[in-house]
KEVO-573112 format. One record per residue: x negated, y, z of N, C-alpha, C in turn. Coordinates in steps of 0.001 Angstrom, whole numbers, plus 500000, padded with zeros to 6 digits. Each point is the difference from the previous one (the first is absolute). Layout:
N
XYZXYZXYZ...
REM end
This chain:
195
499184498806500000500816501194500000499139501260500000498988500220500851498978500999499739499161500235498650499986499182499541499041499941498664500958500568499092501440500119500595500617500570498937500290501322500087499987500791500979500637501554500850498735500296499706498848499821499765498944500732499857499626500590498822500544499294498714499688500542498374501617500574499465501290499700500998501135500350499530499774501648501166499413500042501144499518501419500798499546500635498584498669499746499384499427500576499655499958500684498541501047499203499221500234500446499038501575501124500098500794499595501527500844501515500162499757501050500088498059499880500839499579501427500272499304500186499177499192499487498499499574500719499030501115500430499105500995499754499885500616500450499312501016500847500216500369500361501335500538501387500945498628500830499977499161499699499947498961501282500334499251500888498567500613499001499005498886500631498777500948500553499630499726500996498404500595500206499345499575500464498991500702500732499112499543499816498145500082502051499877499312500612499956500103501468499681500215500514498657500685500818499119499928500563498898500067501509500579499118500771499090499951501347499776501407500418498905500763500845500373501459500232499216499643501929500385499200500474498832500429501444500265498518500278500813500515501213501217498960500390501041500189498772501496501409499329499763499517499117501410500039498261499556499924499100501684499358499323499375501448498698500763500412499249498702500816499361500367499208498491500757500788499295500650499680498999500894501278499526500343499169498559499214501273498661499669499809498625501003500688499692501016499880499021500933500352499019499482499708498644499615501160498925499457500511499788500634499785500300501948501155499080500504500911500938500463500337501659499772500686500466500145501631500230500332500214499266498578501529499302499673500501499306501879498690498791500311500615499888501008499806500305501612498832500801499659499514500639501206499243500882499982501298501157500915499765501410499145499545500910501707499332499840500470499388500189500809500135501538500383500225500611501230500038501405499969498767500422501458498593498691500083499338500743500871499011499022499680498617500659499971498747499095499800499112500717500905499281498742500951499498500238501271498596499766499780498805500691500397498931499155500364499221500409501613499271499090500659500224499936500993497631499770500389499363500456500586498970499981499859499787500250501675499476498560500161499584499870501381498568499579500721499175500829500998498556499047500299500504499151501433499785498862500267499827499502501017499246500189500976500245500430501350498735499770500849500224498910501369498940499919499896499208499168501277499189500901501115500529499098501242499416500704501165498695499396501006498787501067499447498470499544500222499424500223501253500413499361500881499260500542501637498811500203499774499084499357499216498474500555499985499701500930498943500924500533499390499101501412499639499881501365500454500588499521500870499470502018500701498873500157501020499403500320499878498449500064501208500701499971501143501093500753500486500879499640501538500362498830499923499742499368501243500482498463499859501409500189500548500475500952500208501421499812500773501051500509498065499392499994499394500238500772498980499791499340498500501305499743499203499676499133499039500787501073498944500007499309498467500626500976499307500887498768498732500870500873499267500124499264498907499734500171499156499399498712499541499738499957497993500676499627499071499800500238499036500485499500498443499687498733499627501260498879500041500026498518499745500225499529498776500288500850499071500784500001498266500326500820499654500792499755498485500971501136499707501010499185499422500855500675500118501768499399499238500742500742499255499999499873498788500598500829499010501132499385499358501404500194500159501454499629499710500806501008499030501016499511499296500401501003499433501122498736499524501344501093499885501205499236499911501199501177499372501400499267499402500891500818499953500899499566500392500876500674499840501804499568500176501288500929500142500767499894500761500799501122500333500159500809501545500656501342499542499834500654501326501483500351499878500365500663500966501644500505500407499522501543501162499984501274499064499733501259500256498574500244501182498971499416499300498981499700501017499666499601501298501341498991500405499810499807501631500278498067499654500153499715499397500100498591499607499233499540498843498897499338500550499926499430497993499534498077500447500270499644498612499911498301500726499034499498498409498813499831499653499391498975499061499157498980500267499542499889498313498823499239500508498431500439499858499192499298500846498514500604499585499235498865499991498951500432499524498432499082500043499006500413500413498940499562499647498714500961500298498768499081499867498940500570500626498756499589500764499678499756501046499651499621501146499043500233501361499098499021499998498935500995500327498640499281500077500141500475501855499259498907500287499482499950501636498233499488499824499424500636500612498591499921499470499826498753501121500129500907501397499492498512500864500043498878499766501347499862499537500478498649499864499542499533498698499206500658498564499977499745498856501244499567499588500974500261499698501091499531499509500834501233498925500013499993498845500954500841499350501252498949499975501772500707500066501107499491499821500827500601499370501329499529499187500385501152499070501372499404500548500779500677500808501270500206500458500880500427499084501118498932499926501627500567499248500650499974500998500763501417500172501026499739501114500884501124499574501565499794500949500800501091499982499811500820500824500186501035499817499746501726500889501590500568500151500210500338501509501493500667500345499373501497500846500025501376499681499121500771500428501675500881500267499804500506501193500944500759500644499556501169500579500239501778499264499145500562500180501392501291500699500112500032500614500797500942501090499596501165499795500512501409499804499603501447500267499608500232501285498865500943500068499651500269501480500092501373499939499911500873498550499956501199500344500485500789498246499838500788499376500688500491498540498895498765499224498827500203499638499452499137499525498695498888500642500548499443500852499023499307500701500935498565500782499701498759500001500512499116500382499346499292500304500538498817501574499148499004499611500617498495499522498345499296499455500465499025498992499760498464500622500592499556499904500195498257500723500026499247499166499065498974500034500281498700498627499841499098500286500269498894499345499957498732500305500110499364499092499006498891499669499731499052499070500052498752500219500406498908499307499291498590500197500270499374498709498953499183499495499993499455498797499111498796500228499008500099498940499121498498500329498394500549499342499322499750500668498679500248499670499230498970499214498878499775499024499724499576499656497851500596500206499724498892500462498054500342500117499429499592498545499232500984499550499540499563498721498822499845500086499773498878499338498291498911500145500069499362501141501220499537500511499662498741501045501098498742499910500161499582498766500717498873499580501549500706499972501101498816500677501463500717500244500080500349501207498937500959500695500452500496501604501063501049499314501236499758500859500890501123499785501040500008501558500700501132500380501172500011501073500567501067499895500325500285500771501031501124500503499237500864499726500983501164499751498933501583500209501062500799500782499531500599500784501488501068501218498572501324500029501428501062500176499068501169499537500953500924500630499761500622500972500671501333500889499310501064499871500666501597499706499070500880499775500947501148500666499083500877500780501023501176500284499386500812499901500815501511499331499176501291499359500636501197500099499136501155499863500661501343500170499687500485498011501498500373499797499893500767498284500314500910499766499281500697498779500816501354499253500734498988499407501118500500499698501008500193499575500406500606498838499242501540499557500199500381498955500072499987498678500594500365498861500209499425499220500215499064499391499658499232499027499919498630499396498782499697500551498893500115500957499269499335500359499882499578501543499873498728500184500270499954501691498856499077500480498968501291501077498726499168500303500034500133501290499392498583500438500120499963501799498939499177500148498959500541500987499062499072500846501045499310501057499023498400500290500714499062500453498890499417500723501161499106501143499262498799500457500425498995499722499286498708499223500152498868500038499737498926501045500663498808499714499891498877500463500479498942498954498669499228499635499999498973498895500178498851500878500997498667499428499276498758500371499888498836499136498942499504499762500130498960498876500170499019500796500613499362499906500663498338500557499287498669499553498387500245500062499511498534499055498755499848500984499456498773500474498514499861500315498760500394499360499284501237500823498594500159499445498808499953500821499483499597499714498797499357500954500764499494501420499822500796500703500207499074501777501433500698500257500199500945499045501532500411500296501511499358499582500973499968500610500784499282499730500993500859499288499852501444500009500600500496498627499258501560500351499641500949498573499477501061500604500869501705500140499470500246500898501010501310500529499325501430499693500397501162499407498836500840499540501047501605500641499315500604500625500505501699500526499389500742498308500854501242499804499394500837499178500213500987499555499476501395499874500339501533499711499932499784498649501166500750498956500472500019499077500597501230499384500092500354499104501074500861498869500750499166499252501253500826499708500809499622499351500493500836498744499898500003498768500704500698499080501450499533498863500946500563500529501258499516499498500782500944498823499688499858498548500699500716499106501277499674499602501127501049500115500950499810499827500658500061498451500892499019499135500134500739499325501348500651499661500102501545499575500806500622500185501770499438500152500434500250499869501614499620499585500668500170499210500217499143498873501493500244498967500742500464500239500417501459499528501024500955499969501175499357498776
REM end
């Protein structure tokens, strides 16, 4: 059953993500094939570093700091309902260095972003899909992904630093599944509305 969600995943998201451009005039048209059936009114990407917490690097021994464990780069679309609801899907990257492990997560995203002030909100998400480790045979599990953030709001563009919490659900080395903290941005383009 896995051998099959992995090339039927992957040929939904090359072919939601590309597309075919013609020049018509001074602008520039852009043709989705999968439009017809998924017509998407929000495309997300999501850019996160992991850190880890180093008791021995600060010359104070009472005194440790955090470092940079990876990076995780996601990006997804779907729909929203007047910027306080949106529900898709995403993918991505994360590399975790400690662990040597890159994984490429499909999951669904439900992001609930409340007004806090004229243009500023904060943003709540939640993911779970299935991860997949690439270059280590079929390790694959769960992927769960909580993020909470402060955003502009303005215009068609909506950017919010975040905190994550990744978890991949699979054995790596002595761990029985791995858990990752992480400071993040978020950039969410809207697209306009059919009048």
């Amino acid at each position: 059953m896995r051998k099959i969600k992995l090339p039927f995943i992957f040929f939904v998201l090359i072919f939601a993500f590309t597309g075919f451009a013609q020049s018509k005039g001074d602008s520039l048209q852009v043709f989705n094939p999968l439009n017809q059936w998924i017509n998407s009114n929000y495309r997300q990407i999501d850019f996160a570093i992991p850190l880890v917490y180093d008791p021995d690097s600060s010359e104070d021994s009472n005194l440790g700091s955090l470092l940079p464990a990876g990076a995780n780069l996601n990006i997804g679309f779907g729909y929203q309902y007047k910027k306080l609801v949106g529900l898709g899907i995403h993918t991505g990257i994360n590399a975790h260095w400690n662990e040597q492990l890159v994984s490429l997560p499909v999951y669904g995203n439900f992001r609930f972003s409340p007004k806090i002030q004229e243009h500023s909100a904060l943003v709540f998400q939640v993911g779970y899909g299935e991860a997949f480790a690439l270059g280590r045979g079929d390790l694959n599990g769960d992927y769960k992904k909580i993020s909470l953030g402060y955003a502009n709001t303005k215009d068609a563009l909506f950017g919010s630093i975040n905190i994550e919490f990744n978890e991949l659900d699979f054995p790596i080395h002595d761990r029985e599944r791995l858990r990752s903290f992480a400071l993040g941005v978020t950039i969410v383009l809207f697209r306009p509305s059919k009048q």
